[in-house]
C-alpha positions in Angstrom: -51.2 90.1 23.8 -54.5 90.4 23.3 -56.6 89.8 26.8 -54.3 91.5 29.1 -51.7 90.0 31.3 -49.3 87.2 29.7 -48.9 85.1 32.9 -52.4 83.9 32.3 -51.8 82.4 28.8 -49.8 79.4 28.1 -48.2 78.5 24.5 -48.9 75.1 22.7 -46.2 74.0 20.4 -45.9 70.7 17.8 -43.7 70.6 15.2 -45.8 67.6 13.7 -49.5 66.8 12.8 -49.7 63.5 14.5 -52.4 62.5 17.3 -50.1 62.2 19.7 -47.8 65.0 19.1 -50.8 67.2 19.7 -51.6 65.6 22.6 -48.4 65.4 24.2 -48.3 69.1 23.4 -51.9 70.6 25.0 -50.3 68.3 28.2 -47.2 69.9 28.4 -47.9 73.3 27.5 -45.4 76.3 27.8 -44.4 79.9 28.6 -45.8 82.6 25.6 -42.2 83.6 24.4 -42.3 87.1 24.3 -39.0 87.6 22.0 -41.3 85.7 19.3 -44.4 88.0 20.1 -42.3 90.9 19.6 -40.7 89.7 16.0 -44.1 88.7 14.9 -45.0 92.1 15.9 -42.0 93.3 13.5 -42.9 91.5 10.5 -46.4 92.5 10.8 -44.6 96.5 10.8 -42.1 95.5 7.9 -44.6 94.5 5.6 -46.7 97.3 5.9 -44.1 99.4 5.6 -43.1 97.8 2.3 -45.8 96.3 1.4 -48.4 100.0 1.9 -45.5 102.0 -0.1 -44.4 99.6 -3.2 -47.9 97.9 -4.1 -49.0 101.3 -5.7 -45.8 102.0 -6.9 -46.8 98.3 -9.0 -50.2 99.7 -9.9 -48.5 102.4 -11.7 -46.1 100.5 -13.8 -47.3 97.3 -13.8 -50.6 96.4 -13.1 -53.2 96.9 -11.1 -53.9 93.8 -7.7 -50.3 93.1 -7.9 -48.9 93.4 -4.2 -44.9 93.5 -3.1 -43.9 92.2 0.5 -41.0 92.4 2.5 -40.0 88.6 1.4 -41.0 88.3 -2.2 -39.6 92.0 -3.3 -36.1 91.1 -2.1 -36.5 87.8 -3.8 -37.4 89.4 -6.7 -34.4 91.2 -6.7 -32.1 88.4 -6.6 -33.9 86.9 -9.4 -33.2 90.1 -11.2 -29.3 89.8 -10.5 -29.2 86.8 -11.2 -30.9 87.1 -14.6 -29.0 90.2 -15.6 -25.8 88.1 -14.7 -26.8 85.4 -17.2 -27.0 87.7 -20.1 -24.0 89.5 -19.4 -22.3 86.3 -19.3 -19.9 85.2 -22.3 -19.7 81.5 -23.0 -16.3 80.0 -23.6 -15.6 77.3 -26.6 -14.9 74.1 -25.3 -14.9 70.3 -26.2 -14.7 67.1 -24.3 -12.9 63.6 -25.8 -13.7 60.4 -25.4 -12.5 57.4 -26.2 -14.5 53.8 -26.6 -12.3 51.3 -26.1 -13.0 47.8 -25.0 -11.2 45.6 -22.6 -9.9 41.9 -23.7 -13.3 40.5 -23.1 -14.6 43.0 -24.5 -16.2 45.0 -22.2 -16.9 48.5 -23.3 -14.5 51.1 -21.3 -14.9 54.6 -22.0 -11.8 56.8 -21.0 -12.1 60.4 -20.9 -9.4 62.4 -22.2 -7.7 64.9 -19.9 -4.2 65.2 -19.5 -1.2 65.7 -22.9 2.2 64.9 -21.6 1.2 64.7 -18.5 -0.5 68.5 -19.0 -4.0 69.1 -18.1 -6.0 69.0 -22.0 -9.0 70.6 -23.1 -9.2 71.7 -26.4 -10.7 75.0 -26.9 -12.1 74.7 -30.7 -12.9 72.0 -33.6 -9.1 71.8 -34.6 -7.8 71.1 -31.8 -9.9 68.4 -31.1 -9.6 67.2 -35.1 -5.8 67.0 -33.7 -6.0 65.4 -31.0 -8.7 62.6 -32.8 -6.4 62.1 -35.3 -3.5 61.1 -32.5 -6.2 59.2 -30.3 -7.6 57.5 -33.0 -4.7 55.4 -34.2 -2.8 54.5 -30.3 -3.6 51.7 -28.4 -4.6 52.0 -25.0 -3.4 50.3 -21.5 -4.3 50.5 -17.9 -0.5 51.7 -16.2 -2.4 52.5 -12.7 -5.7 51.4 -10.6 -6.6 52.5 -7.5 -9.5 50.8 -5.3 -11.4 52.9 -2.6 -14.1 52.3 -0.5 -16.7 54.8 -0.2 -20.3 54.9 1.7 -22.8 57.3 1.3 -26.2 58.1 3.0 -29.4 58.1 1.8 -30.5 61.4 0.8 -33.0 63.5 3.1 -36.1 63.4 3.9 -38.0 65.3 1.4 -38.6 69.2 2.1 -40.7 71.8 0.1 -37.8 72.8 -2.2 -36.2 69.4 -2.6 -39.9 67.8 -3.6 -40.0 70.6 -5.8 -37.1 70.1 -7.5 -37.3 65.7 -8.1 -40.6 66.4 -9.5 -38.6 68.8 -12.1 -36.0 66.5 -12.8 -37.5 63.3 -12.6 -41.7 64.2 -13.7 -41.1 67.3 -15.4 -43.0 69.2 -13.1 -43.7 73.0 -12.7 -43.7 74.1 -9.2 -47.4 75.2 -9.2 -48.2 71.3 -10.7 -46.1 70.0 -7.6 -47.6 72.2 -5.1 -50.8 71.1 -6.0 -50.5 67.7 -6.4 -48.6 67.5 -3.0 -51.9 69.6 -1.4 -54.4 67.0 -2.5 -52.5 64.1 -1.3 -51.8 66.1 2.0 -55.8 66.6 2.0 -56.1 63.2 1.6 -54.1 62.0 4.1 -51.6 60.4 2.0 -48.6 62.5 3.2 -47.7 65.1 5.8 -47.7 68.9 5.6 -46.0 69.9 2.1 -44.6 73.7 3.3 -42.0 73.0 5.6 -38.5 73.4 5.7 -37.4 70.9 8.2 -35.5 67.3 7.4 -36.5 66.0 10.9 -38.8 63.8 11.1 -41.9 62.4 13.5 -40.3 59.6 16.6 -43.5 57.7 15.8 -43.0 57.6 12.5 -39.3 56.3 12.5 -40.0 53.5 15.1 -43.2 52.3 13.0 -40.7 52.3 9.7 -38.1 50.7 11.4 -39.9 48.1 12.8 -41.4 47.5 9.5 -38.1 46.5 8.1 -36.8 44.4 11.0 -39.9 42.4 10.6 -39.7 42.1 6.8 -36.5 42.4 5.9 -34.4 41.7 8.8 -31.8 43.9 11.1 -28.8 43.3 9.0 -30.8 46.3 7.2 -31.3 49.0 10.2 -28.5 50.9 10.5 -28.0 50.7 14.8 -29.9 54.2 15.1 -31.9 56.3 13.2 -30.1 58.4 10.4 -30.1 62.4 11.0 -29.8 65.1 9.0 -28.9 68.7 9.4 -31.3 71.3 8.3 -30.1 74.5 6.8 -29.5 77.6 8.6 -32.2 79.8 9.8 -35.0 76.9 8.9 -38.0 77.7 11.2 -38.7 73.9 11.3 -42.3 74.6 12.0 -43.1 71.2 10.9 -41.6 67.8 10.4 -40.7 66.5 7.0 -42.9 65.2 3.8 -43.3 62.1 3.9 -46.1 59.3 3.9 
């Protein structure tokens, strides 16, 4: 610790950038945790020791300014793995059946096919599907069996960094460099909260103000009795709540 004796320092932690998170933490401050002093002082070694031996090694066979860490080099390698998995992987022939029907009033049912005889089906090449059309396409069909179930399910998660990432993908199109930087001006601007974080929790403050929202507007009948939670994955550092507005 720089300065000396440890006893004399104390350690402000908030996991969220509110007003009164920061507050309530230079109030209530705590003990410098010397077990995280001491694995900061280990990543700081690590990634010299990586990083000073394989950055030149990149110089030399890739290009010069490129730098390797003790996170993004073991990445790499996965991605490398992974990719060589890909092309040594041989696809398999396939095909899936359908049939339209249409119910008395005709309602459009579509039934996929997936048993023979009571045998699990799927064809493996154009004639056996041709066969199987030819079959399908002249029976009639009936409903022998229906079973009802109920089911719930929970609204997903609070966005995280990864999660944003990939709904912009799916939903926008998105690159990850186009979602990072969108997400960073709208965190500059106030609009949402910090875009790098890894946690699903989310600010006390901001869960009573929402919730208090919709009993006002919308009623209680729509507030479950508490607030939802959600697990976060193991070994998430949780340094700060999650995105949100």
């Amino acid at each position: 610790i720089i300065g000396g004796d440890e006893e004399r320092y104390k350690r402000v932690v908030f996991n969220e950038i509110t007003k009164n998170a920061i507050q309530q933490a230079f109030q209530t401050p705590g003990e410098l945790n010397m077990d995280g002093v001491n694995a900061q002082q280990a990543r700081r070694f690590m990634d010299r020791v990586v990083g000073f031996m394989v950055s030149p090694l990149l110089w030399k066979k890739v290009a010069r300014g490129l730098s390797a860490g003790r996170v993004q080099s073991v990445a790499v390698k996965l991605l490398v793995e992974r990719e060589r998995e890909i092309n040594a992987f041989i696809p398999e022939e396939f095909w899936d059946i359908n049939a339209n029907t249409h119910t008395k009033d005709k309602t459009a049912f579509k039934l996929l096919v997936a048993q023979k005889d009571g045998v699990a089906f799927k064809p493996v090449n154009e004639a056996e599907t041709k066969a199987a059309l030819s079959v399908l396409e002249k029976a009639s069909y009936e409903v022998c069996k229906r079973e009802d179930r109920p089911t719930k399910s929970k609204p997903s998660a609070p966005y995280i960094t990864s999660t944003l990432q990939q709904a912009a993908s799916t939903r926008l199109g998105y690159g990850v460099k186009k979602t990072m930087m969108l997400a960073q001006r709208l965190y500059e601007a106030g609009y949402i909260t910090y875009m790098r974080t890894d946690s699903t929790n989310l600010s006390a403050e901001a869960v009573d103000a929402v919730r208090g929202f919709i009993g006002s507007e919308y009623g209680d009948k729509y507030l479950p009795a508490k607030p939802l939670t959600y697990g976060s994955k193991e070994g998430a550092q949780e340094a700060h709540e999650a995105i949100r507005p």
